[in-house]
N, C-alpha and C positions, 0 to 999 in steps of 0.2 A: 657491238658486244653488250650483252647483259648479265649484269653480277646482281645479287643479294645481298643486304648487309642486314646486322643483327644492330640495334640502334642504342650507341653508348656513347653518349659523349661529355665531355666536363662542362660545368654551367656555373658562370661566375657572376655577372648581375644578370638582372632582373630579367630582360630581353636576348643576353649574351647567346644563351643557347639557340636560338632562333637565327639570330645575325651569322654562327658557327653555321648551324643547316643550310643556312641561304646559299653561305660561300662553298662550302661544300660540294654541297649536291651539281651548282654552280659552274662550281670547278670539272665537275663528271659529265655535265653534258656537255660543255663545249668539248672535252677530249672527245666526244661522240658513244658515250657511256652509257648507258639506257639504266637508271639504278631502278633495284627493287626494295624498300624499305621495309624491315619486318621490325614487329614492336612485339615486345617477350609478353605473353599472358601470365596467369597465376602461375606461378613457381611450385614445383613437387613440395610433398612435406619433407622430404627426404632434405632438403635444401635449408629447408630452416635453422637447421643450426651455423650453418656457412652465415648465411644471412645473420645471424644475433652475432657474429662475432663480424663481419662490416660493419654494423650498428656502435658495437664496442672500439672499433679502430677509426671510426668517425667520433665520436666520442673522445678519443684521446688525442685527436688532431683539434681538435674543435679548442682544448685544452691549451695545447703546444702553439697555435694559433693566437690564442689571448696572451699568451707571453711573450710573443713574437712580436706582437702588436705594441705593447707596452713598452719594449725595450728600441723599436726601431729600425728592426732586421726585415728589409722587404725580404731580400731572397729568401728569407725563411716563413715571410707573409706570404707569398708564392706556395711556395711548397704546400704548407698546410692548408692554405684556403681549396685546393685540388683537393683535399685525403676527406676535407668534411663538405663535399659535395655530395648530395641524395637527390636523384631525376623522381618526380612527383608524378601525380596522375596529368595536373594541371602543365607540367612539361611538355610529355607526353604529346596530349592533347591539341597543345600551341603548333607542335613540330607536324602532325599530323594533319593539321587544318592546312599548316602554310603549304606542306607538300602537294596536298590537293589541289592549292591554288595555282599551285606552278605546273598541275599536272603529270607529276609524279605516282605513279599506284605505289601503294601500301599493304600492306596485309599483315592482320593483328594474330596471331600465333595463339592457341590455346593452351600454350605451356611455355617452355621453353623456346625462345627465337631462333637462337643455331640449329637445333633439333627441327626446326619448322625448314630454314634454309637448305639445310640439307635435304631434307625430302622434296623442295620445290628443283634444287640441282639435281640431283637422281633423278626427278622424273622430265629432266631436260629442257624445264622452265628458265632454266638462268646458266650462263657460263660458268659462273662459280660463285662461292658464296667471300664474304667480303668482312674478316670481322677481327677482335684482336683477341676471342676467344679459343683458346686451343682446344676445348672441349669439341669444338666444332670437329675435331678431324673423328672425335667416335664418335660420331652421330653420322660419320660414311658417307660426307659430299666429295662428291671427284675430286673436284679441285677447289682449293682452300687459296685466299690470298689476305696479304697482313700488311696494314701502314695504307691502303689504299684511300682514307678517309682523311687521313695526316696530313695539315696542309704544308708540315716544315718537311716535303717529301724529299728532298735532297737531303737532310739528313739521316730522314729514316726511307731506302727505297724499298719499293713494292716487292713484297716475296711467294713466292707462289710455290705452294706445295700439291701436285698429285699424288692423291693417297696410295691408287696402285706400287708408283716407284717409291714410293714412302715403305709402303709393308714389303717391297721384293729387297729392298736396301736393309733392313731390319730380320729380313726372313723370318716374318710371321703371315700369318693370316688375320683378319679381321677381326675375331673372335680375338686372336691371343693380343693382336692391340691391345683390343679394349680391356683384357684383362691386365696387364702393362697399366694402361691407366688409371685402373685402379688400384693396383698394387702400389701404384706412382703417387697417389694422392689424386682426390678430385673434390668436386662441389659437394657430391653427396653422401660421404664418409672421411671421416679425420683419417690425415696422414699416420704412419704407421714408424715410429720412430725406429730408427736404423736401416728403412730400406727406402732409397731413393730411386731414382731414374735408371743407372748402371744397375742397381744388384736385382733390381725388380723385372730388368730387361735377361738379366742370366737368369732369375731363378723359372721365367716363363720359358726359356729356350731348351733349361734344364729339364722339368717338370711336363710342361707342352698345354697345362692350362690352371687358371686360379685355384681351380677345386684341389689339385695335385698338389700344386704346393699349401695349400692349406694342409693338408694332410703330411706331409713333410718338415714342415716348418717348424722350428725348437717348439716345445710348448708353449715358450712365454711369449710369443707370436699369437699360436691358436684363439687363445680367445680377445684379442683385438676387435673392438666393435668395426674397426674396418672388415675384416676376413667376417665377423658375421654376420655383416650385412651385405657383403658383395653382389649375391645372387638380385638384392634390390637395384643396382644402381643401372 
């Protein structure tokens, strides 16, 4: 079996994230796993503001952190030392060397990594793509699996979604997914305050595409920088 994964994971000292890949990857080839490791290129601009507000919520862990520290709360040292973790180029780079050394393939993505894995799954390079981003399933890989990197996997087991019985379970088509997800909130537009998962999932059922409900939607919807920029994302 060959899967893809989109490559994210927590880095706590200095080596950590390295010693994390070893055991990992580690862990997938003995099950007899064949991984494919994609590493995310430059980010849309579109994504940038997503990105300044990770920077701000790193930021206030980083905060929450030194008071944690001060007063003696590991559990709480725990916590926040995860929220103000930032993967560097020089991560990166470490994870990439040692993969090679172990001979593992890699492959550097010129945008987005899930958006990369899904096209290498579509064109039937890999059994599915392997990652804990849900954006992955509109980006239209077959088959989608979550937790498969998690070494505490008996608490979290491996979940596997195909997008086909995914959209006949939802009775939509691809298209009205993706518009769902962005109606739903995503990376490259701010959420849309009062419509979440359930009502974004009726007003596309209702309507049958984002455009439609853009046009239907109270006014005080209409000019939401989400609805007007949908047609980008």
């Amino acid at each position: 079996m060959m899967f893809i994964s989109s490559y994210g994971f927590f880095l706590f000292l200095n080596c950590s994230h390295l010693q994390g890949m070893l055991n990992r990857t580690v862990r997938l080839l003995e099950a007899g796993i064949k991984p494919v490791f994609v590493f995310d290129g430059e980010p849309p601009a579109l994504k940038k503001k997503e990105l300044a507000k990770r920077s701000l919520k790193r930021d206030d862990a980083s905060k929450d952190l030194h008071s944690a520290i001060e007063i003696g709360d590991e559990d709480s040292v725990e916590k926040f030392s995860k929220r103000t973790v930032k993967i560097t180029k020089e991560h990166n780079d470490g994870c990439k060397r040692l993969l090679r050394l172990m001979g593992v393939p890699i492959v550097e993505a010129p945008g987005e990594a899930e958006a990369q894995c899904a096209s290498l799954c579509k064109n039937h390079k890999a059994y599915a793509v392997a990652s804990e981003d849900m954006d992955t399933l509109t980006f239209g890989a077959p088959r989608f699996l979550r937790h498969v990197t998690d070494l505490s996997f008996k608490k979290s087991p491996v979940t596997e979604f195909e997008v086909p019985k995914v959209l006949e379970e939802l009775g939509l088509t691809m298209d009205q997914f993706i518009d769902l997800c962005i109606l739903s909130g995503c990376d490259y537009c701010e959420n849309i305050k009062g419509i979440g998962g359930q009502r974004a999932l009726k007003l596309i059922r209702q309507h049958g595409c984002i455009e439609e409900v853009v046009q239907n939607l109270h006014k005080s919807f209409c000019h939401h920088p989400a609805l007007s920029n949908y047609s980008c994302c």
